[in-house]
C-alpha positions as CSV (number, residue, x, y, z in Angstrom):
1,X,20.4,31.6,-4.5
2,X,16.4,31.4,-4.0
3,X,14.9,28.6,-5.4
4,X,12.0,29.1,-7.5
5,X,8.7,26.8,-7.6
6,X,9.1,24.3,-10.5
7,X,7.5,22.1,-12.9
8,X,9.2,19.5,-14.9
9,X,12.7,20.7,-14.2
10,X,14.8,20.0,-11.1
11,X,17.1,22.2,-9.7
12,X,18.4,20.1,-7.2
13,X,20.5,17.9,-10.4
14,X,20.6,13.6,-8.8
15,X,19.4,12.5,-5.7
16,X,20.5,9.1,-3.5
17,X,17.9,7.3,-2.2
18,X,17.7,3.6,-0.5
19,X,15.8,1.2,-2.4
20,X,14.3,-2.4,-2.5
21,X,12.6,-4.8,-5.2
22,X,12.1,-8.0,-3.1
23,X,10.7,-8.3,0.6
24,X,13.3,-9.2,2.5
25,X,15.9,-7.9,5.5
26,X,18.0,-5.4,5.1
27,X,20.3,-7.5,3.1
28,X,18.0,-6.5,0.0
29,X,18.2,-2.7,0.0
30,X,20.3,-0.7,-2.2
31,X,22.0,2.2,-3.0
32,X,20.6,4.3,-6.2
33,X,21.3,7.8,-7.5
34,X,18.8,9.3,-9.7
35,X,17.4,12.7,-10.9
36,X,15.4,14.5,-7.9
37,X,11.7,13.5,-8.2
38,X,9.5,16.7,-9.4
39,X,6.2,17.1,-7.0
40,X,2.9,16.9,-8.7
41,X,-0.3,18.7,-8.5
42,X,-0.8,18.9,-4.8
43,X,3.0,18.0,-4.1
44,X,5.8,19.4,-2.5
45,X,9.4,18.0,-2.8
46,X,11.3,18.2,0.7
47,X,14.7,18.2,0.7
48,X,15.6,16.1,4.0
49,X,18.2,17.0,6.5
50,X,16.9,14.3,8.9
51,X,15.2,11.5,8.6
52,X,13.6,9.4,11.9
53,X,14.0,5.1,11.8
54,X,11.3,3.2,13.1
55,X,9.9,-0.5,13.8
56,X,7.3,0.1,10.9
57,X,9.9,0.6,8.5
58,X,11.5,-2.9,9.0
59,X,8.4,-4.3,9.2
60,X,7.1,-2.9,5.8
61,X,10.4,-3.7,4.0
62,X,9.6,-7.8,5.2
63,X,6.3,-7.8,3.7
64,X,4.8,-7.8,7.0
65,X,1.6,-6.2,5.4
66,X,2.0,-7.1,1.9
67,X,-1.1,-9.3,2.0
68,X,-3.2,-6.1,3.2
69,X,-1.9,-3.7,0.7
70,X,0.7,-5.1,-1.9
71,X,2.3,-1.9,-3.8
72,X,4.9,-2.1,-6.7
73,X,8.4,-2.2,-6.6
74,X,10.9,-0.9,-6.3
75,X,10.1,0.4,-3.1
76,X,12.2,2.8,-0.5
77,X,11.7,2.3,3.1
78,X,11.3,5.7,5.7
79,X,7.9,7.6,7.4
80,X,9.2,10.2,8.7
81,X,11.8,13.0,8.0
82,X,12.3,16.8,8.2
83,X,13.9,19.2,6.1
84,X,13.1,22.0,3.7
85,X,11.0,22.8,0.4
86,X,12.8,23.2,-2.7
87,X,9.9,22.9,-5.0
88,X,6.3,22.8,-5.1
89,X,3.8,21.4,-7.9
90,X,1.2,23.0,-9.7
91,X,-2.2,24.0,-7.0
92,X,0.0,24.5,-4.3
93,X,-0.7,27.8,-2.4
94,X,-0.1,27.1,1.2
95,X,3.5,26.0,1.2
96,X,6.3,27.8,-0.4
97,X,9.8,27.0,-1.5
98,X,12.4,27.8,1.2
99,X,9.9,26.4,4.4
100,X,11.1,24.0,7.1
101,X,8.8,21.0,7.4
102,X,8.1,18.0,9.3
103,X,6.9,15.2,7.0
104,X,4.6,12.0,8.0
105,X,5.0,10.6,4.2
106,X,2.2,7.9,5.0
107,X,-0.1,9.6,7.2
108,X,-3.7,9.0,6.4
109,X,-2.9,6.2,4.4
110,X,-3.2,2.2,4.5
111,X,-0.6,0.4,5.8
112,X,1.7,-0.1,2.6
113,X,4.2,-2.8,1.7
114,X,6.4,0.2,2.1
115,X,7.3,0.8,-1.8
116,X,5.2,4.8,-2.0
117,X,6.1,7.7,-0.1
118,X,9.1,6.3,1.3
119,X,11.6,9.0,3.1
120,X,14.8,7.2,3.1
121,X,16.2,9.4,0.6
122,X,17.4,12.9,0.1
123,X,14.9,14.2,-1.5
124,X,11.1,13.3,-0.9
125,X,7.5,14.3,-2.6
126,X,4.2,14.5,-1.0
127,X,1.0,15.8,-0.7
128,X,0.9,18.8,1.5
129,X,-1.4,17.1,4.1
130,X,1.3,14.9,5.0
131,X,4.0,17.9,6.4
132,X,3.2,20.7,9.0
133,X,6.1,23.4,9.6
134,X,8.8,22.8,12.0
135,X,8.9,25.4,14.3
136,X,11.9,27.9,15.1
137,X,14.6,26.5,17.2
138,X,13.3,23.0,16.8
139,X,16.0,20.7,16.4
140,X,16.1,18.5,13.5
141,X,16.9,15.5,15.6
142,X,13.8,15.9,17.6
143,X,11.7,17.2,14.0
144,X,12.8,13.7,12.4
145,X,11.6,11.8,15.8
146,X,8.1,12.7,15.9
147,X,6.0,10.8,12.8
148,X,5.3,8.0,13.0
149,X,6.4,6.8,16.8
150,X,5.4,9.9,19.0
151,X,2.6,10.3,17.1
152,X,1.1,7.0,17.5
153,X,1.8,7.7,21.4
154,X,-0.8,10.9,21.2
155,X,-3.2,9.5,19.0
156,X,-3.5,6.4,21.7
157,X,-3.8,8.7,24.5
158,X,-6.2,11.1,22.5
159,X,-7.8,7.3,22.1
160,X,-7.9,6.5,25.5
161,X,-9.2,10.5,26.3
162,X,-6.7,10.1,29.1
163,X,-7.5,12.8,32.0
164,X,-5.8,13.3,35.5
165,X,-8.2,10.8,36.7
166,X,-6.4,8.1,35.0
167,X,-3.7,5.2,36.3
168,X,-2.2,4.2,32.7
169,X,0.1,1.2,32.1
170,X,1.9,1.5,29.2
171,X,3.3,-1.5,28.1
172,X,6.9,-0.9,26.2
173,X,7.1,2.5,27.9
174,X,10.5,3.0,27.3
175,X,10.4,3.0,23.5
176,X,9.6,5.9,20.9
177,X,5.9,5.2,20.7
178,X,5.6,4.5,24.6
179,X,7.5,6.7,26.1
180,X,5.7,9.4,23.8
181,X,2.5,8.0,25.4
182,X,3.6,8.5,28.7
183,X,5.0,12.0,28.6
184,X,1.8,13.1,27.4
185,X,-0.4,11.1,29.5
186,X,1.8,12.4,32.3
187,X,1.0,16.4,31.2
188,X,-2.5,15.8,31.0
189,X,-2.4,14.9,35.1
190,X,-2.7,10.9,34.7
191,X,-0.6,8.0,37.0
192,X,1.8,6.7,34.8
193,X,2.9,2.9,35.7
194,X,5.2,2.1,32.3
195,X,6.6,-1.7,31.7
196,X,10.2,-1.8,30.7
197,X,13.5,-3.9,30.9
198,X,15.6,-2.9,34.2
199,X,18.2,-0.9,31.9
200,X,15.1,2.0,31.1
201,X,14.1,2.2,34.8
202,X,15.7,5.6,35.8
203,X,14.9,7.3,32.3
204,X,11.1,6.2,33.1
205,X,11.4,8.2,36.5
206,X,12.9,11.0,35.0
207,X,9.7,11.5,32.7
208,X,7.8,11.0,36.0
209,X,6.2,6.9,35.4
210,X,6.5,4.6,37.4
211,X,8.8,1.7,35.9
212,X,8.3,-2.0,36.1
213,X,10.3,-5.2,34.8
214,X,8.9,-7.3,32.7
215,X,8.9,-11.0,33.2
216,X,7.6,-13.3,36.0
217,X,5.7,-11.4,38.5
218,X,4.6,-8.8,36.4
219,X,0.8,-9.1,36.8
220,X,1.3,-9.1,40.4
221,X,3.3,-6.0,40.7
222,X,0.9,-4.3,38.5
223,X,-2.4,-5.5,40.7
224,X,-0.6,-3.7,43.5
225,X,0.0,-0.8,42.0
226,X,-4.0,-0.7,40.2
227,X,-6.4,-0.6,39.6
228,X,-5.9,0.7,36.2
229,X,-8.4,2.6,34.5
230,X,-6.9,2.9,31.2
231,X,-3.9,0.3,29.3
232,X,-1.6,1.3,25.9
233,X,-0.1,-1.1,24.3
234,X,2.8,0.2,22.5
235,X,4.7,-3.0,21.8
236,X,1.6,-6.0,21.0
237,X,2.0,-9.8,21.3
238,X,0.3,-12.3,23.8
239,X,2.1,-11.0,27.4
240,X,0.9,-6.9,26.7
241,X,-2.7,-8.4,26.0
242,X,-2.5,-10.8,29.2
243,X,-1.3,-8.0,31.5
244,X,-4.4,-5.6,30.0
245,X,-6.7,-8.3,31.0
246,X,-5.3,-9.2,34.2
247,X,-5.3,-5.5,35.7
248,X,-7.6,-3.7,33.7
249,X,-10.5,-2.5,35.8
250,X,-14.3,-3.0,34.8
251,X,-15.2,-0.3,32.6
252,X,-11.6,0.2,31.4
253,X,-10.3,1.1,28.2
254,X,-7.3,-0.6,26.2
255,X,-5.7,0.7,22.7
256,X,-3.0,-1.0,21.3
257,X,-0.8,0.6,18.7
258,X,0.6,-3.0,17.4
259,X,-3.1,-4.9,16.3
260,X,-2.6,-8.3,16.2
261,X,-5.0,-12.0,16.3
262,X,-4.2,-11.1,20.6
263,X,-5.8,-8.1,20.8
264,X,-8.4,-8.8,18.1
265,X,-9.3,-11.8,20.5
266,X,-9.3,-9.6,23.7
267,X,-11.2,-7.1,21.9
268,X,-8.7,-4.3,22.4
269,X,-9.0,-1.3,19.1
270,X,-6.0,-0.7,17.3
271,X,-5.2,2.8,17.8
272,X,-7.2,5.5,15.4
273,X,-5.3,8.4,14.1
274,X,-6.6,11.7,13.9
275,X,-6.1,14.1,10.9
276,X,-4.2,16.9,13.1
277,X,-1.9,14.4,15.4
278,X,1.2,15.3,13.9
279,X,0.0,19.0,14.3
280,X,-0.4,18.3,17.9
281,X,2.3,16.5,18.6
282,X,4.9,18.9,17.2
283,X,2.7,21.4,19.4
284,X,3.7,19.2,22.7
285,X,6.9,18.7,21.9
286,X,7.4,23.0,21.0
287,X,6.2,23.8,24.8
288,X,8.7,21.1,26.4
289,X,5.6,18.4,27.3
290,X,7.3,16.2,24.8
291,X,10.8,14.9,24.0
292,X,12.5,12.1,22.4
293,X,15.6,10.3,23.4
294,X,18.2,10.0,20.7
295,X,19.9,6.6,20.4
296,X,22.2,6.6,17.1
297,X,22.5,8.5,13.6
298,X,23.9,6.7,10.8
299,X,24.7,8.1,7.4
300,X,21.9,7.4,5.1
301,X,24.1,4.6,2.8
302,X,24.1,3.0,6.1
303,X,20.3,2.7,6.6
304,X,20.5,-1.1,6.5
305,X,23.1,-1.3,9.7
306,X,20.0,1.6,10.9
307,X,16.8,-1.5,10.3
308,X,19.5,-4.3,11.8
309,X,19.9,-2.0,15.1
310,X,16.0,-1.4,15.2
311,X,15.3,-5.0,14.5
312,X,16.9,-6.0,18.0
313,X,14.8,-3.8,19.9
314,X,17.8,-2.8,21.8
315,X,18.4,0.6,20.7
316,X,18.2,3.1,23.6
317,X,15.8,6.1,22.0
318,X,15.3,7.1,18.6
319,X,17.4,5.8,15.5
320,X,18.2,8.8,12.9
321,X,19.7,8.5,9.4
322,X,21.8,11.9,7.9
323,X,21.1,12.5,4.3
């Protein structure tokens, strides 16, 4: 059966989604079935056949931010998901029901304490500037990976304005946000020297950086490997600012994609986003300059076991939740 745009009446009957109503670890979030939210003016709802985990989303549900940009409960955790539109809200003309989309639920908004626009659930509404189509073939593994994470590694490199002329360190190259960096630094011709633990060595050469350990010794290896014309920090804290400093070469330029009092100190930007990166980096990603490493998919009852195995850092690629 077609579905047919809709206002005020959902077709799609109750809808699971994860939820929370105190900061907290995952210990606090919840299972709740309700109707299917209807979009409003400007709106799409997205039914979700795949939704991406990321560091953010942990971070958000511990009121990391909730000092910047407190928001109401109850909240539901998730940026990023893929799936297809089941109904549209009133003032909607460039989407249609039955379209596969990508959605970056908070894109071009303020850091939130994570309680609007939340895509841990099976059915999500937002404003049409937060989705771009998901191209044919695309799977929805690698459609669910790309807000958020890969994203924030093409807007730093868009940043930097990373050319062929460039020696990059990305610090935390083997995660979702650096190894995103670095595959995209990489097709645009730059020197890639990416920090990692010893385990993510041979998947950093097989993107085509250069891998090094971190820990003792570090700065050294790097100031023989420089100099560096250009540093991304996709990971934060005081050792990623101390190795930018230490290696960076006069006239340099540093982005981090984790701001904190270390970087504000050193002077090094958090990362700006443009309007089109998620546009651009689905385009990447379609031509084969792009891909994500898949480390787990958990049912989406299950998304608190999903934060736990994000919260260790120890998760090898991208963590996905099934709706």
């Amino acid at each position: 059966m077609t579905l047919t745009p809709t206002s005020g009446f959902s077709l799609s009957g109750m809808s699971t989604r994860i939820t929370y109503s105190e900061y907290g670890t995952p210990d606090v979030l919840r299972v709740e079935d309700s109707a299917a939210p209807e979009p409003g003016a400007g709106q799409v709802r997205v039914r979700t056949e795949m939704i991406g985990v990321n560091p953010i989303d942990w971070k958000l549900l511990a009121g990391a931010f909730a000092h910047v940009d407190p928001a109401p409960f109850p909240g539901t955790p998730g940026w990023a998901a893929t799936g297809t539109i089941e109904a549209v809200g009133d003032g909607v003309t460039e989407c249609t029901v039955g379209q596969p989309v990508i959605v970056d639920s908070r894109a071009r908004l303020p850091i939130t304490s994570g309680s609007r626009s939340g895509t841990f659930a099976e059915h999500v509404v937002t404003e049409t500037s937060r989705i771009a189509l998901r191209p044919a073939g695309m799977s929805l593994e690698l459609a669910a990976a790309l807000p958020s994470s890969a994203v924030a590694g093409y807007s730093m490199v868009q940043h930097l304005g990373i050319t062929g002329e460039d020696t990059l360190l990305v610090y935390g190259a083997a995660g979702s946000v650096g190894s995103a960096a670095a595959q995209i630094a990489i097709d645009r011709g730059a020197r890639v020297i990416g920090t990692a633990s010893p385990h993510n060595h041979e998947y950093l050469r097989s993107l085509g950086a250069a891998p090094l350990p971190y820990g003792g010794g570090l700065i050294d290896a790097l100031r023989s490997l420089g100099p560096f014309t250009a540093s991304a920090d996709a990971v934060g804290g005081r050792a990623s600012v101390a190795a930018t400093r230490a290696v960076l070469a006069p006239g340099g330029r540093a982005v981090t994609a984790w701001g904190d009092p270390h970087s504000q100190a050193a002077g090094i930007p958090w990362v700006h986003h443009p309007d089109d990166e998620l546009e651009q980096t689905i385009a990447l990603a379609s031509r084969g300059a792009l891909t994500v490493r898949i480390s787990e998919t958990f049912p989406l009852a299950h998304a608190a076991d999903a934060l736990r195995l994000s919260h260790t850092g120890h998760a090898r690629g991208k963590i996905l939740l099934a709706p």
